[in-house]
N, CA, C and O atoms as CSV, one atom per row, in Angstrom:
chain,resi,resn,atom,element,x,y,z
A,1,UNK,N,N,0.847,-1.179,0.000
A,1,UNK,CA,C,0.000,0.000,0.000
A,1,UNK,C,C,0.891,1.241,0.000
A,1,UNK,O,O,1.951,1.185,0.623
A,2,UNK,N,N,0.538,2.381,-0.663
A,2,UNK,CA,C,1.025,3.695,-0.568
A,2,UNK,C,C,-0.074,4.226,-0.639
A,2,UNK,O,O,-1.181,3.715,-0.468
A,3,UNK,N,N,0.430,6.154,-1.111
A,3,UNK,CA,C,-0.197,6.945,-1.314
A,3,UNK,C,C,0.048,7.614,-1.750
A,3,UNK,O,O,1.241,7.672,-2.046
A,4,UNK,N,N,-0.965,8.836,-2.226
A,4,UNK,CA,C,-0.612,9.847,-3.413
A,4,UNK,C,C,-0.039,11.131,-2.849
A,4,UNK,O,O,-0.472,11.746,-1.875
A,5,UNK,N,N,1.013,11.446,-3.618
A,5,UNK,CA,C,1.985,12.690,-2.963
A,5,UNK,C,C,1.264,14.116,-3.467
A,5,UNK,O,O,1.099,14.150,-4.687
A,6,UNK,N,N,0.929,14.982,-2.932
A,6,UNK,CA,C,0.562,16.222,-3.428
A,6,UNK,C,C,1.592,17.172,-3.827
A,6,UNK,O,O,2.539,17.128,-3.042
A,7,UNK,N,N,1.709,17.820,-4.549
A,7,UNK,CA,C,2.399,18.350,-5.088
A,7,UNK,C,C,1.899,20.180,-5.453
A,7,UNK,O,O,1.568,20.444,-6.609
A,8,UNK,N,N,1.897,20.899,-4.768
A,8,UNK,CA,C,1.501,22.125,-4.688
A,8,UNK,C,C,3.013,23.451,-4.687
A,8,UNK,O,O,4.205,23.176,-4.554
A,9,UNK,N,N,2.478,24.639,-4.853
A,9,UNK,CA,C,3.657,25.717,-4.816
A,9,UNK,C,C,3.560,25.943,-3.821
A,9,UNK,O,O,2.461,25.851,-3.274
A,10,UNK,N,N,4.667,26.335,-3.157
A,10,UNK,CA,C,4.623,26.965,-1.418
A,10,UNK,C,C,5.353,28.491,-1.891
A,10,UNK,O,O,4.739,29.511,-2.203
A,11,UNK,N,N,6.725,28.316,-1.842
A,11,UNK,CA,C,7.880,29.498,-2.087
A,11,UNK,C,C,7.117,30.774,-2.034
A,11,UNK,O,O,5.983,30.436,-2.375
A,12,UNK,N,N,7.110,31.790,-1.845
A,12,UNK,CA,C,6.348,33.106,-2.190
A,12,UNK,C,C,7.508,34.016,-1.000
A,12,UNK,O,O,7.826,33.797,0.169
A,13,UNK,N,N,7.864,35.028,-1.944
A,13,UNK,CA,C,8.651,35.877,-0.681
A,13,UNK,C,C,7.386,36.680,0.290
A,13,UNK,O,O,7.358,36.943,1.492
A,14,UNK,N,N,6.623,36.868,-0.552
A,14,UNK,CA,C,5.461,36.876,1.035
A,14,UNK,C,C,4.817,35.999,1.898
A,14,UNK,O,O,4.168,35.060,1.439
A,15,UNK,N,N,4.926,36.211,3.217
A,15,UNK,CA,C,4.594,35.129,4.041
A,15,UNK,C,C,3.246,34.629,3.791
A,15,UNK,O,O,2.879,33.460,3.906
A,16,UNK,N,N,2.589,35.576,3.459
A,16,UNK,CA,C,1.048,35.707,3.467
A,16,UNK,C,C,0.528,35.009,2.346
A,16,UNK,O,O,-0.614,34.552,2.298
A,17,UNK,N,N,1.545,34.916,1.263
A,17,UNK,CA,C,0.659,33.900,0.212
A,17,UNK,C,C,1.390,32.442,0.427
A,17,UNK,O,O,0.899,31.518,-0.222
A,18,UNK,N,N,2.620,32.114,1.352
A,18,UNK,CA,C,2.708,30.860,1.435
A,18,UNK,C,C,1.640,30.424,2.779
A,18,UNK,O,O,1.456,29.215,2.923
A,19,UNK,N,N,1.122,31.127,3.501
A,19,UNK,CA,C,0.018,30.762,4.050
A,19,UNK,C,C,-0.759,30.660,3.733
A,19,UNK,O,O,-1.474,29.850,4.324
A,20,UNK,N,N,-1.311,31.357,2.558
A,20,UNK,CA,C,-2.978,30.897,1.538
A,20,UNK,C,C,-2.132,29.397,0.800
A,20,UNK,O,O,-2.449,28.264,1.165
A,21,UNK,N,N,-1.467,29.554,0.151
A,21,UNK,CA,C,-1.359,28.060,-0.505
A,21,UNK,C,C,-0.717,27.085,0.584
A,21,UNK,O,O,0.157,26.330,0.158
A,22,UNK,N,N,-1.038,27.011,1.912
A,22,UNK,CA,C,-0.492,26.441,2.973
A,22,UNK,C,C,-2.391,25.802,2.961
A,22,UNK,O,O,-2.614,24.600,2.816
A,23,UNK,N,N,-3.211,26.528,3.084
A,23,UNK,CA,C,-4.351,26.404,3.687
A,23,UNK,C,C,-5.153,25.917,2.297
A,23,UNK,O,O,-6.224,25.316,2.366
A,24,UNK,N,N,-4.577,26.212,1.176
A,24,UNK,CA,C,-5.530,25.788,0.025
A,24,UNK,C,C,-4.772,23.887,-0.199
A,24,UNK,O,O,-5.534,22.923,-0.131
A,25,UNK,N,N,-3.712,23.762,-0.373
A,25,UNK,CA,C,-3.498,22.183,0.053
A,25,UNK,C,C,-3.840,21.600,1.028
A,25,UNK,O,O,-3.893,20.399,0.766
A,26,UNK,N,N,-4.206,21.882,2.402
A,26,UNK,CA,C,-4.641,21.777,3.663
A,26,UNK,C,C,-6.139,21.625,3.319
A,26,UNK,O,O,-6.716,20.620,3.735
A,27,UNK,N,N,-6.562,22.198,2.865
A,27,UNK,CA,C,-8.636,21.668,2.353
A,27,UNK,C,C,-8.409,20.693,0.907
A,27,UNK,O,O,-9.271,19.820,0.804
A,28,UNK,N,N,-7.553,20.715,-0.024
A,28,UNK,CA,C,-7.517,19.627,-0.372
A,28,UNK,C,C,-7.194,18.066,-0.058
A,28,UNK,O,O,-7.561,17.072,-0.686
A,29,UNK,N,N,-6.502,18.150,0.951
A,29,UNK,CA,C,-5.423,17.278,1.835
A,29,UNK,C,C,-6.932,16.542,2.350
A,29,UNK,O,O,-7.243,15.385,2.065
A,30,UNK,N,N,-7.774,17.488,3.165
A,30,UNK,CA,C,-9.264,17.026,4.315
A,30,UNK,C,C,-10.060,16.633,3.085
A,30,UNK,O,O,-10.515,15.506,3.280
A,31,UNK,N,N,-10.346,17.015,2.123
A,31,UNK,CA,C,-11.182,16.149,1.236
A,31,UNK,C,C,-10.784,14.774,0.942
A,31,UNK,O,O,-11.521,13.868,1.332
A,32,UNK,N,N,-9.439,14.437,0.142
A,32,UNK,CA,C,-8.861,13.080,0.501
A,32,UNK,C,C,-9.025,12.567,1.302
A,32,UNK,O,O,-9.646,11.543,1.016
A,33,UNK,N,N,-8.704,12.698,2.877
A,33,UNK,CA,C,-8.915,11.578,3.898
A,33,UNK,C,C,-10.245,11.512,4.267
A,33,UNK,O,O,-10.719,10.567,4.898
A,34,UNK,N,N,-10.995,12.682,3.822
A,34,UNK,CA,C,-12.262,12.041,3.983
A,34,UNK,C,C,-12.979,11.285,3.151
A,34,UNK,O,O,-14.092,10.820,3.400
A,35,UNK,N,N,-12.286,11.133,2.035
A,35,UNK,CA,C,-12.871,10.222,0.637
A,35,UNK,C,C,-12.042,8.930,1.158
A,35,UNK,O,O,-12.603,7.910,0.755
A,36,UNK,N,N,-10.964,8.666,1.875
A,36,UNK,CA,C,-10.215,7.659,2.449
A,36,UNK,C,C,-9.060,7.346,1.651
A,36,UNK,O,O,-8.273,6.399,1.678
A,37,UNK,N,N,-9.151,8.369,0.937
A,37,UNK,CA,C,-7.946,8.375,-0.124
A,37,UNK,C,C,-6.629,9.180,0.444
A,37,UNK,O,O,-6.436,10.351,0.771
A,38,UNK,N,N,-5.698,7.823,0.401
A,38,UNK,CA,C,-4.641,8.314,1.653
A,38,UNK,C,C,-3.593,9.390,0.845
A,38,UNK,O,O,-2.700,8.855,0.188
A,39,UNK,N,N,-3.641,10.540,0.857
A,39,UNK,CA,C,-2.601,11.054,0.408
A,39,UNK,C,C,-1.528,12.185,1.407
A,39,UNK,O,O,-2.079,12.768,2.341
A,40,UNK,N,N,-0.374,12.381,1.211
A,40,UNK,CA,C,0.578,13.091,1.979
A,40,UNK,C,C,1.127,14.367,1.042
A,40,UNK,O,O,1.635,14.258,-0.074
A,41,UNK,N,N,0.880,15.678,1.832
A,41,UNK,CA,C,1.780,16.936,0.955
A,41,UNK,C,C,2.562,17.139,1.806
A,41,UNK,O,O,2.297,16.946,2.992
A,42,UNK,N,N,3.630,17.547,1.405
A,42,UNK,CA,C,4.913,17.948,2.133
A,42,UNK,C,C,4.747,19.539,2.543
A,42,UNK,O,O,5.578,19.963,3.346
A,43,UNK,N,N,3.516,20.661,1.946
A,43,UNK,CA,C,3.629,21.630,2.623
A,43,UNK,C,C,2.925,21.473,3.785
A,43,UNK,O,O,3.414,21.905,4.829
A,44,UNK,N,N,1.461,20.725,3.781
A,44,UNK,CA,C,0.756,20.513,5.273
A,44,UNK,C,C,1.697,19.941,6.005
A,44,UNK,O,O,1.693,20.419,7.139
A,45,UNK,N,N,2.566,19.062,5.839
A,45,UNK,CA,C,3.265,18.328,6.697
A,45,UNK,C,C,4.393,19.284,7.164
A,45,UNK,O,O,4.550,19.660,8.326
A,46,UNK,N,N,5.046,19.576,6.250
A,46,UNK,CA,C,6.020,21.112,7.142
A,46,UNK,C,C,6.196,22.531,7.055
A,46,UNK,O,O,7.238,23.160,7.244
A,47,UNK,N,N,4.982,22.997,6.725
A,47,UNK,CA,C,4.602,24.453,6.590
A,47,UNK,C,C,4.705,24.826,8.365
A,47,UNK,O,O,5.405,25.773,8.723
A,48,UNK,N,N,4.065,24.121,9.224
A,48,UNK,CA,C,4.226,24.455,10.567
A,48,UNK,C,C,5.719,24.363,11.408
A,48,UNK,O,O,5.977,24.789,12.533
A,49,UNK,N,N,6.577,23.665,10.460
A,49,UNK,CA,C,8.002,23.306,10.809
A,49,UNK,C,C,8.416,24.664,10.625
A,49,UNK,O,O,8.803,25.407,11.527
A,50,UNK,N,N,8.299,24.997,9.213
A,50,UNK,CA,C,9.156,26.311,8.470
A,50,UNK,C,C,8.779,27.605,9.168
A,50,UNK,O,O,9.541,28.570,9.107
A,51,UNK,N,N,7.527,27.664,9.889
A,51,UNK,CA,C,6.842,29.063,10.206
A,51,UNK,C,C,7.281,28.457,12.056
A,51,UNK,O,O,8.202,29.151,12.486
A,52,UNK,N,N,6.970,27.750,12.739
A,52,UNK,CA,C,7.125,27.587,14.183
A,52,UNK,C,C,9.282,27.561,14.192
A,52,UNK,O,O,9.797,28.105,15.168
A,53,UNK,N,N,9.742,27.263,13.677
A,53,UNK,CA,C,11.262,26.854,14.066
A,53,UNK,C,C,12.238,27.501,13.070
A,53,UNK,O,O,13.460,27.363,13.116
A,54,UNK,N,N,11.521,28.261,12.115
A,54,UNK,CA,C,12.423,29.418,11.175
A,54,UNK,C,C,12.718,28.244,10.160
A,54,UNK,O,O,12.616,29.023,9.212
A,55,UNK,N,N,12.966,27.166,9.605
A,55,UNK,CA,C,13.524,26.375,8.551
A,55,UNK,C,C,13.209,26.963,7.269
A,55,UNK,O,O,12.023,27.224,7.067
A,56,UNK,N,N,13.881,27.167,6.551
A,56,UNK,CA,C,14.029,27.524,5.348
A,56,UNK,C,C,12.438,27.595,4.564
A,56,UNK,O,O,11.854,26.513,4.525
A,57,UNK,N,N,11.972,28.368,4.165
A,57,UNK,CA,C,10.988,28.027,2.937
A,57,UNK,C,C,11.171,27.535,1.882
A,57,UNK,O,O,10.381,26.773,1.324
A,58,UNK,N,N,12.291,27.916,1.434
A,58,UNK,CA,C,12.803,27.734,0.056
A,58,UNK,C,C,12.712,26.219,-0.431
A,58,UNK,O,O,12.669,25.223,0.290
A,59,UNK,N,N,12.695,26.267,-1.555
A,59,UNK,CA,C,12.710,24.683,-1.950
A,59,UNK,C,C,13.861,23.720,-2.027
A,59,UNK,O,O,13.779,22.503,-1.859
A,60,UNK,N,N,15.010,24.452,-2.317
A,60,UNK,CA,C,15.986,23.736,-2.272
A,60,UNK,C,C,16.229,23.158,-0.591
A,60,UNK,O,O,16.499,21.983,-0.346
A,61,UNK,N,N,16.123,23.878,0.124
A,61,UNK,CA,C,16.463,23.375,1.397
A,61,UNK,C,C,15.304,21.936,1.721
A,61,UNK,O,O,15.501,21.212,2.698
A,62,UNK,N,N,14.591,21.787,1.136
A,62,UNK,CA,C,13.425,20.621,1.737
A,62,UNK,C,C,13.339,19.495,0.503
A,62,UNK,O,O,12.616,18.498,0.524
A,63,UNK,N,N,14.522,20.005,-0.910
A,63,UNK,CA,C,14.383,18.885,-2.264
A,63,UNK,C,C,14.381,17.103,-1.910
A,63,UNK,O,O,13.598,16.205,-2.219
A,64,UNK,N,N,15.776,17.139,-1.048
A,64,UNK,CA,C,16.467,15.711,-0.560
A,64,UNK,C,C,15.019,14.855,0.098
A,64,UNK,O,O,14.558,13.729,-0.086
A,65,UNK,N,N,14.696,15.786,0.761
A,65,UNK,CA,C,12.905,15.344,1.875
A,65,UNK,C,C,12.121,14.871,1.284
A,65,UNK,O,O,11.625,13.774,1.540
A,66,UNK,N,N,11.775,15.724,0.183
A,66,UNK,CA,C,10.514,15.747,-0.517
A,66,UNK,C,C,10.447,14.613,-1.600
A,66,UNK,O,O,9.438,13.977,-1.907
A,67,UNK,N,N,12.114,14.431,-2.291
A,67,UNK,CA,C,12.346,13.488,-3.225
A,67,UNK,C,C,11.861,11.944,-2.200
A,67,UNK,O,O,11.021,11.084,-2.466
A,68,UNK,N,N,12.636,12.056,-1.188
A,68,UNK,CA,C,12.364,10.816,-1.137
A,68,UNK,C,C,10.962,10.444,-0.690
A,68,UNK,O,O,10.480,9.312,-0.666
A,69,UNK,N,N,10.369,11.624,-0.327
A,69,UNK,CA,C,8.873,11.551,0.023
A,69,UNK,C,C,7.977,10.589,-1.525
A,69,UNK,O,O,7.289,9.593,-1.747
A,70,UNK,N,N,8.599,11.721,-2.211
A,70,UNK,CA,C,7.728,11.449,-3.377
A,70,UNK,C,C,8.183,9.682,-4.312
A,70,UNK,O,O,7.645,9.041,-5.215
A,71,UNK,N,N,9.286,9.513,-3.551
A,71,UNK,CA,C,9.801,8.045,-4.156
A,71,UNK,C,C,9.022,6.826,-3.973
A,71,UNK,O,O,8.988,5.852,-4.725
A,72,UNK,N,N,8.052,7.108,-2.261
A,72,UNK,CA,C,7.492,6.300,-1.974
A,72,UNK,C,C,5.848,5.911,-2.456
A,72,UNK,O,O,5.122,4.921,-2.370
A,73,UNK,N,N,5.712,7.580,-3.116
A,73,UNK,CA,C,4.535,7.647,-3.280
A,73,UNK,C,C,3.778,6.492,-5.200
A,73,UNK,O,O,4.505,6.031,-6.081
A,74,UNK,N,N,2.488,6.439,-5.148
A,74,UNK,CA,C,2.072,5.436,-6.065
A,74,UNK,C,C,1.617,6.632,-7.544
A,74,UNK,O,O,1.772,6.487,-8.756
A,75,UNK,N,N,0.992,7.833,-6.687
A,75,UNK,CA,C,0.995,8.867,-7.899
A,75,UNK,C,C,1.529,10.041,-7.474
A,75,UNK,O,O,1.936,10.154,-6.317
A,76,UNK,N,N,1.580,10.949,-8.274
A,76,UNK,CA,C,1.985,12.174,-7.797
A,76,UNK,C,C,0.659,13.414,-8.666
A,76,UNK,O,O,0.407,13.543,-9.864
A,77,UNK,N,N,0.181,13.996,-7.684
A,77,UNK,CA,C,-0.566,14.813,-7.988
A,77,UNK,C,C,-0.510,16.379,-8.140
A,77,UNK,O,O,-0.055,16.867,-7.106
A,78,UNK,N,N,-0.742,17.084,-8.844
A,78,UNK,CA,C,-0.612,18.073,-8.882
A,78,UNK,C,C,-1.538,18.929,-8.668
A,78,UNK,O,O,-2.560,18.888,-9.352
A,79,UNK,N,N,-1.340,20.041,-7.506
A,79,UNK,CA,C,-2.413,20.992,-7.353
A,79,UNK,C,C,-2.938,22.352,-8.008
A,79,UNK,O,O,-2.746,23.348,-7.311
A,80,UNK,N,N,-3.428,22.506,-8.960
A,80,UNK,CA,C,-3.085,23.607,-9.976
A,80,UNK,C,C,-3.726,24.563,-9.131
A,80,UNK,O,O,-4.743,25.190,-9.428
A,81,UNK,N,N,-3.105,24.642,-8.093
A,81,UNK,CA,C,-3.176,26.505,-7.581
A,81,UNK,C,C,-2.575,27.776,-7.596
A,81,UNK,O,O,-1.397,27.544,-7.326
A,82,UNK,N,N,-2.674,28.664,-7.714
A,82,UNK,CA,C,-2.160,30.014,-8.332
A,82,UNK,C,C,-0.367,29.898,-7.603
A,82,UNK,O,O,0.090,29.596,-6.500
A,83,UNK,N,N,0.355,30.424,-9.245
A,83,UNK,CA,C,1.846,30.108,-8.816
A,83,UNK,C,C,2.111,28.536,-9.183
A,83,UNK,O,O,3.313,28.269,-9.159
A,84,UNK,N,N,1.528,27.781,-9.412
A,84,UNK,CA,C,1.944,25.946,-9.832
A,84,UNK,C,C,2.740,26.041,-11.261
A,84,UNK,O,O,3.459,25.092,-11.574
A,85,UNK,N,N,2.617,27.230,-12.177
A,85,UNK,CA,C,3.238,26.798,-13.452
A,85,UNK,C,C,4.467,27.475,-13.304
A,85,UNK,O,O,5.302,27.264,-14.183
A,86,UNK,N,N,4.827,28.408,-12.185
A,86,UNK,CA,C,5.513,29.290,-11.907
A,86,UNK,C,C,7.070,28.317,-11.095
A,86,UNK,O,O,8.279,28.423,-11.300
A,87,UNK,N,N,6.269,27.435,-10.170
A,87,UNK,CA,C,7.173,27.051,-8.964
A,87,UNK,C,C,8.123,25.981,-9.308
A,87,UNK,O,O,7.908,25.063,-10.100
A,88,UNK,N,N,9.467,26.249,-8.461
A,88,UNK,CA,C,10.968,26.011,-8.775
A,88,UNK,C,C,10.892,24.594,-8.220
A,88,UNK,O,O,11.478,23.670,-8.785
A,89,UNK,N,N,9.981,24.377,-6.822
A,89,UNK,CA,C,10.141,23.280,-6.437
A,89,UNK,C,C,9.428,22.314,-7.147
A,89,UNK,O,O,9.843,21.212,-7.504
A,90,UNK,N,N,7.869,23.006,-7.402
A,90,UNK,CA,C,6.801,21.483,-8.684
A,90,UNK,C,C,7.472,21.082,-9.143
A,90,UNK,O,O,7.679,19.873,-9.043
A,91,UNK,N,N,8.473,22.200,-10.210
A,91,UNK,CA,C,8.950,21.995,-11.340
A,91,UNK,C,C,9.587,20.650,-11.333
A,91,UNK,O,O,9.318,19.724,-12.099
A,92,UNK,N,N,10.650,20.661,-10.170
A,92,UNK,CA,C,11.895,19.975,-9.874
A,92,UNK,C,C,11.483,18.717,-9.510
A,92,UNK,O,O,12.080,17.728,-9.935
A,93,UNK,N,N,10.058,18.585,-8.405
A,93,UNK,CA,C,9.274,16.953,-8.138
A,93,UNK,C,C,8.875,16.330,-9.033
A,93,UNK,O,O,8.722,15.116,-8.893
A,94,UNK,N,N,8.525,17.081,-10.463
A,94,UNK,CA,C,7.065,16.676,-11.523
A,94,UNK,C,C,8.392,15.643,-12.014
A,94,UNK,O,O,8.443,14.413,-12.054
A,95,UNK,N,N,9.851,17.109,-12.506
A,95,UNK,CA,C,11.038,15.863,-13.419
A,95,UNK,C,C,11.340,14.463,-11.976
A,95,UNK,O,O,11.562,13.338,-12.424
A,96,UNK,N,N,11.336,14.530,-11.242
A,96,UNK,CA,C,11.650,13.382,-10.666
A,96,UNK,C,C,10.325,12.328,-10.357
A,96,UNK,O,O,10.396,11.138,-10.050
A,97,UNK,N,N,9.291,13.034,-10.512
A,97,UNK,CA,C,8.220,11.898,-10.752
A,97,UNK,C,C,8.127,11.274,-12.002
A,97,UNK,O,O,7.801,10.094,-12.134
A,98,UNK,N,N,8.408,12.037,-12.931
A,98,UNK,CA,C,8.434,11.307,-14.862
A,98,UNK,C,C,10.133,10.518,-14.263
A,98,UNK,O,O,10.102,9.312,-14.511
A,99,UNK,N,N,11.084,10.818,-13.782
A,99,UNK,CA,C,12.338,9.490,-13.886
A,99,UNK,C,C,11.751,8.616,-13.238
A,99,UNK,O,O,11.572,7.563,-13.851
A,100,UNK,N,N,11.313,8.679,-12.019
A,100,UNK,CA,C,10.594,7.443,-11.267
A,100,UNK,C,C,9.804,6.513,-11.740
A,100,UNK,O,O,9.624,5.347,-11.388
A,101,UNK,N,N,9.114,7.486,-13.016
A,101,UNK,CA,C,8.136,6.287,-13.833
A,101,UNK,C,C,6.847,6.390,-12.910
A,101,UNK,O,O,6.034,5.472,-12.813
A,102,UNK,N,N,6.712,7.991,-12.029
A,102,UNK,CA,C,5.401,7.661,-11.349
A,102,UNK,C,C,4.432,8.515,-12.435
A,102,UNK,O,O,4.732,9.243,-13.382
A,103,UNK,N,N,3.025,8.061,-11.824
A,103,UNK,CA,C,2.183,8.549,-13.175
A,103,UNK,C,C,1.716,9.928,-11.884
A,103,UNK,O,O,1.615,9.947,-10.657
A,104,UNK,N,N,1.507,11.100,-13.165
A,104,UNK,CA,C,1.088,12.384,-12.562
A,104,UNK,C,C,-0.420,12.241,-13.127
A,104,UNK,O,O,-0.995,11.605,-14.010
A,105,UNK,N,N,-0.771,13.283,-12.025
A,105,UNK,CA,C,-2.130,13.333,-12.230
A,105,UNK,C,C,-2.392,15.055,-11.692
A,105,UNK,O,O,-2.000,15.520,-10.622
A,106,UNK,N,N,-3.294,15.923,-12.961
A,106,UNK,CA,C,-3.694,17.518,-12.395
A,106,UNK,C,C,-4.781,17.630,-12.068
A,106,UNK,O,O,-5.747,17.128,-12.643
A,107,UNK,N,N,-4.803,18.363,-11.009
A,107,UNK,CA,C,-5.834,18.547,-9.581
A,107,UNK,C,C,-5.974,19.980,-9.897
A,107,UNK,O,O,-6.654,20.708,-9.175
């Protein structure tokens, strides 16, 4: 068994819009587990890391994490929310989900 990795933009040099796309994967995230469809995003999971303990926002600092997050995962999904065609980190998960041979899917 696995699950599907979400894949959303965080990065924003304003705090205030990595908190709207903090909270717009966060209501997509609660629709999944309530459909029982197990899926994991790496910003719900450490958006509270980066804002409570100062850790980096940036994407490069969380790539190594996220790769292997996404290694385990069965799909990789994409959240087309404002900034997704834009972001350094999608960009960088989507090419390591096509080497993995995982199938993407847009949300």
């Amino acid at each position: 068994m696995s699950y599907v990795y979400i894949g959303s933009p965080y990065y924003h040099p304003d705090a205030k819009v990595r908190e709207q796309r903090y909270h717009s994967v966060a209501h997509y995230l609660h629709r999944c587990l309530l459909a029982r469809k197990w899926a994991y995003s790496p910003i719900v999971h450490c958006h509270y890391l980066s804002v409570e303990f100062g850790l980096p926002p940036e994407a490069e600092f969380w790539r190594e994490y996220d790769f292997t997050m996404l290694a385990c995962a069965r799909t990789f999904e994409i959240l087309r929310i404002e900034g997704w065609q834009e972001s350094v980190g999608l960009a960088a998960e989507l090419d390591e989900a096509f080497r993995l041979n995982i199938p993407v899917i847009y949300v």
